[in-house]
VEXDREN-2710 file (C-alpha; in Angstrom, 1 decimal):
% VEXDREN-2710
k/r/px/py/pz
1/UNK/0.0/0.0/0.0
2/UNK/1.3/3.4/-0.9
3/UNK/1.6/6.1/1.5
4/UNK/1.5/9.8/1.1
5/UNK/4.5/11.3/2.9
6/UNK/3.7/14.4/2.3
7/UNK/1.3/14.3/5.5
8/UNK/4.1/12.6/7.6
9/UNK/4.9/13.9/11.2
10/UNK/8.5/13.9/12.2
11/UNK/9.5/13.1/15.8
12/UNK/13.5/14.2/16.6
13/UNK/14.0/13.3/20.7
14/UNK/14.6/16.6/22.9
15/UNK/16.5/15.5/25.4
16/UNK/20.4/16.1/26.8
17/UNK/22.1/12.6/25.1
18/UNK/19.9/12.9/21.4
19/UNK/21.0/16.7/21.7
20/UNK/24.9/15.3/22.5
21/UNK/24.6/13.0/19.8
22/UNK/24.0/15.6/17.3
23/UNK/20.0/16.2/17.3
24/UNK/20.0/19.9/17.0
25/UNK/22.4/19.5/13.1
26/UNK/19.6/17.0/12.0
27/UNK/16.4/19.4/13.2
28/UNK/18.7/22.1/11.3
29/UNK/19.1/19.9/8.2
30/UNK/15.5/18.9/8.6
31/UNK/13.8/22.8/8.5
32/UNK/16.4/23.2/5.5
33/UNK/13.8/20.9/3.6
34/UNK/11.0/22.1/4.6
35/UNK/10.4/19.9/7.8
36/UNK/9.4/21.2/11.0
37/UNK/10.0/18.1/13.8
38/UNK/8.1/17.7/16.9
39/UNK/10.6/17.6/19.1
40/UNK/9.8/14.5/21.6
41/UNK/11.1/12.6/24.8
42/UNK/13.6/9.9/23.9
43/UNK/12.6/6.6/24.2
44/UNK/15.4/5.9/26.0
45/UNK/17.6/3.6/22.9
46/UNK/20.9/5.3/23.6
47/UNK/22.4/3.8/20.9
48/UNK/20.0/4.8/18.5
49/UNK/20.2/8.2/18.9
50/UNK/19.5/10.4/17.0
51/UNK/16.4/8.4/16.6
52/UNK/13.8/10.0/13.9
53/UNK/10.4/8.8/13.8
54/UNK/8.3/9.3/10.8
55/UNK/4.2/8.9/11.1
56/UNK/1.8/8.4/8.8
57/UNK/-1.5/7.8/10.1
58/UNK/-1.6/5.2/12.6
59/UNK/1.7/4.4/11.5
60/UNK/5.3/5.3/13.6
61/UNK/8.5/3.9/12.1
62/UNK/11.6/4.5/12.9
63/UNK/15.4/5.6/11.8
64/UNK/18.6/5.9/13.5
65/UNK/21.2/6.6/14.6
66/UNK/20.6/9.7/11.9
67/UNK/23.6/12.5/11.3
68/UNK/22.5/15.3/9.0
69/UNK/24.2/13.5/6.3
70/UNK/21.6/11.3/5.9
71/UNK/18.6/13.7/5.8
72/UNK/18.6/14.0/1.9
73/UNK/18.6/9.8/1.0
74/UNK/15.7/9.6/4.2
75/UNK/13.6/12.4/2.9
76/UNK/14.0/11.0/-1.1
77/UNK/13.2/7.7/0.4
78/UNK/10.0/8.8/2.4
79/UNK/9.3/11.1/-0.9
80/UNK/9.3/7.5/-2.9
81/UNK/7.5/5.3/-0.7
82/UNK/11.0/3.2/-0.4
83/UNK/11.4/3.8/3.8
84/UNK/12.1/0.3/4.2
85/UNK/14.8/0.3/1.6
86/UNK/17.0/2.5/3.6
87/UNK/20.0/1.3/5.2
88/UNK/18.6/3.2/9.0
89/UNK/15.0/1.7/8.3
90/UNK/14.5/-0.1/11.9
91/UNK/10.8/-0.5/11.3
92/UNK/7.7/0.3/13.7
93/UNK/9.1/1.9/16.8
94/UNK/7.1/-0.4/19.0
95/UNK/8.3/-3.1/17.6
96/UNK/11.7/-2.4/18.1
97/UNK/13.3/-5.7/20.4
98/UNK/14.9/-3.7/22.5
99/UNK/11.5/-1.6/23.6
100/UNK/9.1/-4.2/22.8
101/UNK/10.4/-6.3/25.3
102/UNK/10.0/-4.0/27.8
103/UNK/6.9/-3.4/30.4
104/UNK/6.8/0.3/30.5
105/UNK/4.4/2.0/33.6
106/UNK/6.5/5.1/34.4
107/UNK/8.2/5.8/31.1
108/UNK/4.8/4.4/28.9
109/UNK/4.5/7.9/27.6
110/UNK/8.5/9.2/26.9
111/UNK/9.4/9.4/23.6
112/UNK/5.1/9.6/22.6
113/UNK/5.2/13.2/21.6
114/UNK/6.4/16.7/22.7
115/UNK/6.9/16.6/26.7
116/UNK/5.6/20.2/27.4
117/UNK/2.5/19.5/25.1
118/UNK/-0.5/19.5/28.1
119/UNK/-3.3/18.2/25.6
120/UNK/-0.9/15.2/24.6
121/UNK/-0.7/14.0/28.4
122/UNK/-3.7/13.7/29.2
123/UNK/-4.6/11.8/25.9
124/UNK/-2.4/8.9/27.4
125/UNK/-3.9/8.7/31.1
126/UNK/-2.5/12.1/32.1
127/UNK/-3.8/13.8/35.5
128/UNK/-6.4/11.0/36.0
129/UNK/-4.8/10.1/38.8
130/UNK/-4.9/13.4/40.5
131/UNK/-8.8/13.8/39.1
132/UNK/-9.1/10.9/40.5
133/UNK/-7.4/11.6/44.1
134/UNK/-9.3/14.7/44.5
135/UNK/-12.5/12.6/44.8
136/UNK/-10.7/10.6/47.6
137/UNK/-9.7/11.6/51.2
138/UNK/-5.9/11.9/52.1
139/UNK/-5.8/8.5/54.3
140/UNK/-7.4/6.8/51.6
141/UNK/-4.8/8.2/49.0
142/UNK/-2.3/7.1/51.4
143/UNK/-3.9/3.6/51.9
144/UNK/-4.0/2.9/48.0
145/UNK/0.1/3.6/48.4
146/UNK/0.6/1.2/50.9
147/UNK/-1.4/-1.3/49.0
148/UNK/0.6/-0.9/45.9
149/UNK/3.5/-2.1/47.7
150/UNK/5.3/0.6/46.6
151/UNK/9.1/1.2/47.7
152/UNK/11.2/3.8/47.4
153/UNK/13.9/4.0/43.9
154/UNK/16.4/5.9/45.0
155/UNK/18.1/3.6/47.5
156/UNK/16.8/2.6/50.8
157/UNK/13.7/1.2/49.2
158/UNK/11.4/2.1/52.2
159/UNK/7.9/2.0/51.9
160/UNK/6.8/5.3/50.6
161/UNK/2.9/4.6/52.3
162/UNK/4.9/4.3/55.8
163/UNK/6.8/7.6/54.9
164/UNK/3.5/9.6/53.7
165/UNK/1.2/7.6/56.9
166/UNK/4.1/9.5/59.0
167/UNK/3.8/12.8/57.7
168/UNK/0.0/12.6/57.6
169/UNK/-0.2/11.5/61.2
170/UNK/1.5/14.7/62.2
171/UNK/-0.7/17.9/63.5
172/UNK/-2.1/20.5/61.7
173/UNK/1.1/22.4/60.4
174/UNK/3.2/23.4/57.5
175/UNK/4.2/20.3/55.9
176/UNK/6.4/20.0/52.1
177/UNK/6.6/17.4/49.6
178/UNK/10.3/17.4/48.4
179/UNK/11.5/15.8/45.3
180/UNK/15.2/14.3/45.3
181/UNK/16.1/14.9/41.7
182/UNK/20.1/15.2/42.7
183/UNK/21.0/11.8/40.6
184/UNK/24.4/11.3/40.7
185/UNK/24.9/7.9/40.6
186/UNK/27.3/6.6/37.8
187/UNK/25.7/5.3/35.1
188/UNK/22.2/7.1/36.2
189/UNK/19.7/8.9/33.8
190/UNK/16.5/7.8/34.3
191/UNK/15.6/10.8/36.9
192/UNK/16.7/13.1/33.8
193/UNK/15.3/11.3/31.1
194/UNK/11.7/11.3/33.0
195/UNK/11.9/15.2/33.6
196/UNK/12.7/15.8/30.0
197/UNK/10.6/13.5/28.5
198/UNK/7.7/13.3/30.7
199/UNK/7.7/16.3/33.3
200/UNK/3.9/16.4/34.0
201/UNK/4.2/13.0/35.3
202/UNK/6.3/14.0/37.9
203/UNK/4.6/17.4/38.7
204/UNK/1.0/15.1/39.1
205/UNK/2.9/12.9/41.6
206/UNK/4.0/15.5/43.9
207/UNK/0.7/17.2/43.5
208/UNK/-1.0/14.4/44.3
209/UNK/1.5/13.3/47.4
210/UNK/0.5/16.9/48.5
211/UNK/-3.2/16.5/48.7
212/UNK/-2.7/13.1/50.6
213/UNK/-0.6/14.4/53.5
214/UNK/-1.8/17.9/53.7
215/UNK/1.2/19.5/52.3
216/UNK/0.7/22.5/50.8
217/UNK/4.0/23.6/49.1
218/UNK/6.6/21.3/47.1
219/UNK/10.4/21.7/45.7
220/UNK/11.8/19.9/43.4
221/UNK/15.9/19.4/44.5
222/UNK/17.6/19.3/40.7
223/UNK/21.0/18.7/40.3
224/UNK/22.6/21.5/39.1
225/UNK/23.9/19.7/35.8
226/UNK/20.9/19.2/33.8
227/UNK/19.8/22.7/32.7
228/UNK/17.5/20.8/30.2
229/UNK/15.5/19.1/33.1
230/UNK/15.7/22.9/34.5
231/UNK/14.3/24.9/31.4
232/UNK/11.5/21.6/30.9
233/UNK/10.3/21.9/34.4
234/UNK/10.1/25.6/34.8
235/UNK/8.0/25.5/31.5
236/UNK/6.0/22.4/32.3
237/UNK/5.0/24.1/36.4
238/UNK/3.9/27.3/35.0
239/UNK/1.5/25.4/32.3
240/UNK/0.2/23.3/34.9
241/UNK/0.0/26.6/37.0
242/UNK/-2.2/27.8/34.0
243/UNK/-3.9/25.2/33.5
244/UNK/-5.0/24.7/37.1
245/UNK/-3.3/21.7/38.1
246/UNK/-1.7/23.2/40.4
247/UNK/-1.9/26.7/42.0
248/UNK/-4.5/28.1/45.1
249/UNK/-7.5/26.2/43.4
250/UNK/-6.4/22.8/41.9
251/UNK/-9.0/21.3/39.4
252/UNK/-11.7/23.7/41.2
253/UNK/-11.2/21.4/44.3
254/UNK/-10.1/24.1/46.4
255/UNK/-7.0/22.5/47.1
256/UNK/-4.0/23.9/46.9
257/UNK/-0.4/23.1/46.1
258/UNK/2.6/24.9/45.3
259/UNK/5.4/23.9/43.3
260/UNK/9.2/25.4/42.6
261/UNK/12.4/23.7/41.3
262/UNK/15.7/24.5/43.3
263/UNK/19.2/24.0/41.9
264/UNK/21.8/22.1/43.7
265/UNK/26.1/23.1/43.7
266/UNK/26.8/20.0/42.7
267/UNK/27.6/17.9/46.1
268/UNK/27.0/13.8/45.8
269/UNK/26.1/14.5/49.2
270/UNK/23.3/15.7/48.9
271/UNK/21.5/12.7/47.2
272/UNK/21.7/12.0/51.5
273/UNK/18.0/13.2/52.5
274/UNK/18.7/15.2/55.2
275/UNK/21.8/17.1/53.4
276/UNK/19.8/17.8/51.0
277/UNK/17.5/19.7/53.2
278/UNK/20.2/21.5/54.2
279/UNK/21.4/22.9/51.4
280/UNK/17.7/23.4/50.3
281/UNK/17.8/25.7/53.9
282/UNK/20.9/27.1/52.2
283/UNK/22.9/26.0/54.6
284/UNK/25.9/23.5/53.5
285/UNK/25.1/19.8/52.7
286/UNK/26.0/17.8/55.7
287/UNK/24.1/15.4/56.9
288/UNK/21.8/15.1/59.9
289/UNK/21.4/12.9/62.8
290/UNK/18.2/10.8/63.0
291/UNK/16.1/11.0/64.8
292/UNK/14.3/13.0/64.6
293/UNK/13.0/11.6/61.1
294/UNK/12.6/14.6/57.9
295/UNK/8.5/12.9/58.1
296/UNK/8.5/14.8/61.5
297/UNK/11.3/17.2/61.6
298/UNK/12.4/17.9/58.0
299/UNK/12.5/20.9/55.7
300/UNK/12.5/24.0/58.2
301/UNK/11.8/21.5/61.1
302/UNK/8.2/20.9/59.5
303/UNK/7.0/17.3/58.9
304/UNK/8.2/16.4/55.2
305/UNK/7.8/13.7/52.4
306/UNK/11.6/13.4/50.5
307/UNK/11.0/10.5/47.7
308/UNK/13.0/10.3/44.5
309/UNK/12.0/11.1/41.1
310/UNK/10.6/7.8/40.0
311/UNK/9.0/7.0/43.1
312/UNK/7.0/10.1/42.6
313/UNK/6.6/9.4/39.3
314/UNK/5.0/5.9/40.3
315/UNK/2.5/7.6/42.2
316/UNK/-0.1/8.5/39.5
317/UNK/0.4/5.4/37.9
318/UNK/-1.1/3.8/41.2
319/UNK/-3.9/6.6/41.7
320/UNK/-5.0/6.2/37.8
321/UNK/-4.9/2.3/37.6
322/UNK/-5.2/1.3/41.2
323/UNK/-3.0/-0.3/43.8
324/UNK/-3.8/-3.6/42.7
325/UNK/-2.6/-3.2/39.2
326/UNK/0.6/-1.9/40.2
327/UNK/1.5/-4.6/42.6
328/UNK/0.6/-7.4/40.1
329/UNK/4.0/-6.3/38.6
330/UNK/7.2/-7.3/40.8
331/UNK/8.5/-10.4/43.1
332/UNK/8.3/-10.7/47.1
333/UNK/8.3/-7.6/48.7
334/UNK/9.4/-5.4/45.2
335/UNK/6.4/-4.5/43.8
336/UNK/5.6/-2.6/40.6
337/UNK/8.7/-2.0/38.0
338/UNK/12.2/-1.7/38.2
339/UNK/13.9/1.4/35.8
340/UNK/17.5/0.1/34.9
341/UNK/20.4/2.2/33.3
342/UNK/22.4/0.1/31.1
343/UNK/26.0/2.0/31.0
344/UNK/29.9/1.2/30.5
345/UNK/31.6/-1.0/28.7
346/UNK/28.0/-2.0/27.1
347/UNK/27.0/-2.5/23.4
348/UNK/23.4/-1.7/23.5
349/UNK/23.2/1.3/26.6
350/UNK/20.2/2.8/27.4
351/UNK/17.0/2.5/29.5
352/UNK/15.0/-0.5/30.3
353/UNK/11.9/-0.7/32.4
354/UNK/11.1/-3.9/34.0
355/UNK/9.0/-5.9/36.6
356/UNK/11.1/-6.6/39.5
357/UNK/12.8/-10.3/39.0
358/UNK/14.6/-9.8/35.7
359/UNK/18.1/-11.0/36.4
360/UNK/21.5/-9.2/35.2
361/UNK/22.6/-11.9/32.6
362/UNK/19.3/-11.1/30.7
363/UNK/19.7/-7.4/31.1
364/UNK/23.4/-7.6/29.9
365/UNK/23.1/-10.1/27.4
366/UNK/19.7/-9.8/26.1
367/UNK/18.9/-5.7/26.4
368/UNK/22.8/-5.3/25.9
369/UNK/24.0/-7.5/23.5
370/UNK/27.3/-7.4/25.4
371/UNK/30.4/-5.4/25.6
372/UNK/31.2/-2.6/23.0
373/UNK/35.1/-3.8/23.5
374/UNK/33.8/-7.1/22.1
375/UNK/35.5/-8.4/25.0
376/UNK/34.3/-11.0/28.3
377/UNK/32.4/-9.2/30.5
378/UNK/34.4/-9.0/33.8
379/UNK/32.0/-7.5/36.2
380/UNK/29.0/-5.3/36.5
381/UNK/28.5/-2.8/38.8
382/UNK/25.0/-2.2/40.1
383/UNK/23.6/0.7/42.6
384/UNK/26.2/3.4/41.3
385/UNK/29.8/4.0/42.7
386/UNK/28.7/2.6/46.1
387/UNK/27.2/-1.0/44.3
388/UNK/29.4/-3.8/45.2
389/UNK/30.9/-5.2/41.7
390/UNK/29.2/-8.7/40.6
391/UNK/31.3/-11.4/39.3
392/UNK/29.3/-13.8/36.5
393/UNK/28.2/-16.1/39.0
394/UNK/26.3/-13.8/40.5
395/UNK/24.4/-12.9/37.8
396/UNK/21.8/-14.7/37.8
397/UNK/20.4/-13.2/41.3
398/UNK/17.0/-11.6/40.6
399/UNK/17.2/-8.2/40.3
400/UNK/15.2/-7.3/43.7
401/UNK/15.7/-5.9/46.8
402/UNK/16.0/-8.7/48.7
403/UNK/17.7/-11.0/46.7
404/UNK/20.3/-8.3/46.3
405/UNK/20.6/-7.4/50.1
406/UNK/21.5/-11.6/50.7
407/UNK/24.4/-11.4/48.6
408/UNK/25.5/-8.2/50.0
409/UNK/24.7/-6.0/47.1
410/UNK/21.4/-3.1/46.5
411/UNK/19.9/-2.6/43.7
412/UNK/19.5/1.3/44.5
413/UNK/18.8/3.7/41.9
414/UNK/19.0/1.0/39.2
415/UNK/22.3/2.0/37.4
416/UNK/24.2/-0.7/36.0
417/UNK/27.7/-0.7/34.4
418/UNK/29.6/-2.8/32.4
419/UNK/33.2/-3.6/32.8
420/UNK/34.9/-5.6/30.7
421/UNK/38.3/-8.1/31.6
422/UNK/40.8/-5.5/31.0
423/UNK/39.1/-3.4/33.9
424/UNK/41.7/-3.7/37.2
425/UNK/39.2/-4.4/39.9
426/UNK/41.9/-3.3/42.5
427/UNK/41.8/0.3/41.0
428/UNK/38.2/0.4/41.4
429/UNK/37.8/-0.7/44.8
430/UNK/40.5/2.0/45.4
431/UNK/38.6/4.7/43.3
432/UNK/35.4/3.6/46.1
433/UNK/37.5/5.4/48.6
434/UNK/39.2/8.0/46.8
435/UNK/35.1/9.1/45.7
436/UNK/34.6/9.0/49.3
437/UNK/37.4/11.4/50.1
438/UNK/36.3/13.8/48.4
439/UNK/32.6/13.5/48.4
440/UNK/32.1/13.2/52.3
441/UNK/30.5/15.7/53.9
442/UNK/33.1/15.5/56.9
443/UNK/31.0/15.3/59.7
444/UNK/31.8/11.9/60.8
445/UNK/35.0/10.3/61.2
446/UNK/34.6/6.8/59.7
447/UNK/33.9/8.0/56.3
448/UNK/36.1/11.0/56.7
449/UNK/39.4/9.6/57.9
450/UNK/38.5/5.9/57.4
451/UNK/38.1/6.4/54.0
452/UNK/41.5/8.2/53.5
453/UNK/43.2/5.7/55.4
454/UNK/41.6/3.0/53.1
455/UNK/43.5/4.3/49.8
456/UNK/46.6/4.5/52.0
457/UNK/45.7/0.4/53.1
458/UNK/44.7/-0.4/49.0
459/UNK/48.0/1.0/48.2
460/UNK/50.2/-1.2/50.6
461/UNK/48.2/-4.3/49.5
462/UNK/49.0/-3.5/45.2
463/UNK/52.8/-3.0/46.5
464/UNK/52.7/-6.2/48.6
465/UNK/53.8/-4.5/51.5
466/UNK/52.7/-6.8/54.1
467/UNK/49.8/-7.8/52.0
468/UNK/48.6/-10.4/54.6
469/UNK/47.9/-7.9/58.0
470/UNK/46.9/-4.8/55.1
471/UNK/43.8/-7.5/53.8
472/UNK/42.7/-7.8/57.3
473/UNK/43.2/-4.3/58.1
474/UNK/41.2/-3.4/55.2
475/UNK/38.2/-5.4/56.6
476/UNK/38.5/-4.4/59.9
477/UNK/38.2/-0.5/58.2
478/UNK/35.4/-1.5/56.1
479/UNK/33.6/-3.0/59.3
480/UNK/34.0/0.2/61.2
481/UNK/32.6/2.2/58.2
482/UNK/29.9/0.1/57.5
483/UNK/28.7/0.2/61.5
484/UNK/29.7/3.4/62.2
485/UNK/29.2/6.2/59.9
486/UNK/26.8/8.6/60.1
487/UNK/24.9/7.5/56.7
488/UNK/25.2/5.6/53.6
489/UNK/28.4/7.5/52.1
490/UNK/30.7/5.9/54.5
491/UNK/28.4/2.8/55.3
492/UNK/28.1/1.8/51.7
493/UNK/31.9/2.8/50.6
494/UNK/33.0/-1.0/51.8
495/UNK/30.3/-2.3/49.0
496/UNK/32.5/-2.2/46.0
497/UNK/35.6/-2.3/48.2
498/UNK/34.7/-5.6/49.9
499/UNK/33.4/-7.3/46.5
500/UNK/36.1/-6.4/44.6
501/UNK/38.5/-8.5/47.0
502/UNK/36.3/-11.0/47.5
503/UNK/35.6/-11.8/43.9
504/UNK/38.5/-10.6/42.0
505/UNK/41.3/-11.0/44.3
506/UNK/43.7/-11.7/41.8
507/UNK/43.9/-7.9/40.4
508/UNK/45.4/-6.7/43.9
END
């Protein structure tokens, strides 16, 4: 069947890594002909992009990766009902292996059309879930939470309805929803990705988290190196400000919810909750003791919800298709799906949304396709530079909390990098330490001398001085600064440390 291209939409992704791959030289080439892309939210096919998607009626088919040198054959092509003929031709987008294997709930709509568009979100399910919790009082909102078995994705995996029943459960005060949107995990996008591609998503959570615990105003903590997420969300809060989904007056409920995005300086610290509401204070990121807990004493000593971007994303998803839906997805105690960042030494990088249980060997060898090198796979690294680093034998673990937390890994944000057998594992566990050096906050001495002295103790053991008493002294170290520091910085620094002597003891 012939198909008049003349009509055609043309999709060209938005965000930061299409842009770094040289989007902005094929929109230019494109407007030289006469074509005027929507600019969309990447599906999240690193290696694909710049990925152009050409639709002609129900139609979406795709082409990639595309430089502006291939503009004029594509276009001639399209102009000639020949698509498929083209050496970039990758067929219907959804059909894709890499995507269609996927089971997409928080990223179902990135890549769909153009993020800031408000008319396109709500086509595909959009603010139902706030509609939805404005018919519903705030324990019940709450309830439907703890139901879905949702955890939280940025590390600790606690139960966000235990976190929200906290803050609810407090008196009658000024209370604030706070967004962690400081990724800066190694081999993390997904927090980036979402606010580029699908902002309102995020915006309905928070609004919604709002209205269930009473909080009135919300911030949105945003690493200070992704002034795309910055210019998207700015945009995307004063439409929905507009639009009255949020404001003084939300939906004509009479409700009320405010919402602002703060830049961060650029401190890995502050991914920490509680130095994160200091800088937000503007004071400098160190971190708090506990207790008191940020759901009682948080943000200016008010009670306070602090979830991470996806969790909040998760949220509407949950409101809109109920909390029995979203736990039918999952193993055990992880419910719902799992957003993994395929990175390093990978052929096939990029983002892949999962039910919990999907095991690393699949991830690596069926999303990935293996290394880029061409090389074994040594390790893989999951959880970000604090992840301990999993030999093959390990790979077949099911990617869930628990299964994780038995073999002395975390599956934490969901980052995932590849190394392959060229990487010295002895350089990496001492890396662990010299990341801790200079990312600690200071305020407590096991991660702020212990991590110093454990370079010194990693270099002793690579000269073989006394390698024997330096192995046991590096234990003993990583047993103090698991145990004793004051948060996960120092108590998650012996991670890769530990498993890279464990399991690859021959590269020290």
């Amino acid at each position: 069947m012939k198909r008049d291209y003349s009509k055609a939409i043309f999709y060209l992704p938005r965000d930061t890594t299409a842009k770094a791959l040289g989007a902005q030289a094929v929109e230019k080439k494109l407007k030289s002909r006469g074509i005027e892309p929507i600019r969309n939210g990447s599906r999240g096919m690193f290696w694909l992009e710049p990925l152009l998607e050409v639709a002609v009626g129900n139609q979406r088919v795709a082409f990639g990766p595309v430089s502006p040198e291939d503009v004029d054959c594509l276009v001639e092509a399209l102009r000639k009902d020949d698509a498929e003929a083209h050496p970039l031709y990758l067929g219907p987008v959804e059909k894709i292996e890499y995507l269609a294997n996927q089971q997409r709930l928080t990223f179902a709509r990135a890549g769909h059309g153009d993020p800031l568009c408000l008319d396109n979100y709500q086509s595909l399910h959009g603010f139902n879930g706030l509609r939805n919790a404005l018919e519903m009082s705030s324990q019940d909102i709450v309830n439907h939470i703890k139901d879905s078995g949702l955890r939280g994705r940025g590390g600790a995996a606690f139960p966000t309805g235990i976190k929200w029943q906290t803050v609810l459960d407090q008196p009658e005060q000024q209370k604030y929803i706070v967004c962690n949107a400081d990724e800066g995990d190694s081999g993390t996008f997904a927090d980036r990705l979402l606010m580029e591609a699908d902002p309102y998503q995020l915006i309905e959570g928070m609004t919604i988290a709002g209205i269930a615990v009473g909080a009135t105003q919300g911030y949105i903590y945003l690493r200070s190196e992704y002034p795309a997420a910055l210019e998207v969300l700015n945009i995307a809060i004063e439409r929905s400000n507009v639009a009255g989904f949020l404001g003084a007056d939300i939906c004509g409920s009479g409700r009320t919810f405010h919402l602002e995005v703060r830049l961060g300086a650029g401190a890995y610290i502050c991914g920490e909750e509680t130095s994160l509401l200091e800088s937000l204070e503007g004071k400098r990121g160190t971190v708090r003791y506990k207790p008191p807990l940020p759901a009682i004493e948080g943000l200016f000593g008010m009670p306070t919800v602090v979830n991470n971007v996806l969790t909040l994303a998760a949220v509407s998803t949950v409101l809109d298709r109920g909390p029995e839906y979203y736990k039918d997805f999952g193993i055990g105690r992880s419910r719902g799906t799992l957003v993994l960042q395929l990175a390093g030494n990978v052929k096939r990088g990029g983002l892949i949304e999962m039910p919990f249980g999907i095991t690393l060997r699949q991830l690596f060898e069926e999303f990935g396709q293996g290394t880029h090198s061409g090389r074994p796979a040594k390790a893989i690294q999951v959880g970000g530079p604090l992840g301990a680093f999993l030999p093959e034998t390990q790979w077949d673990t099911a990617l869930d909390y628990e299964s994780f937390a038995a073999i002395g890994a975390m599956v934490g944000h969901g980052g995932v990098v590849v190394f392959d057998d060229t990487a010295d594992m002895a350089a990496q566990a001492r890396f662990a330490m010299e990341f801790c050096v200079i990312e600690s906050c200071g305020k407590c001495t096991p991660c702020r001398i212990g991590s110093v002295r454990g370079m010194e103790v990693i270099d002793r053991i690579t000269s073989n001085d006394d390698r024997d008493q330096n192995i046991i002294l590096l234990n003993d170290l990583c047993d103090t600064m698991e145990h004793g520091s004051l948060c996960a910085m120092g108590g998650m620094t012996p991670f890769p440390v530990r498993s890279a002597l464990n399991h690859f003891g021959g590269d020290f």
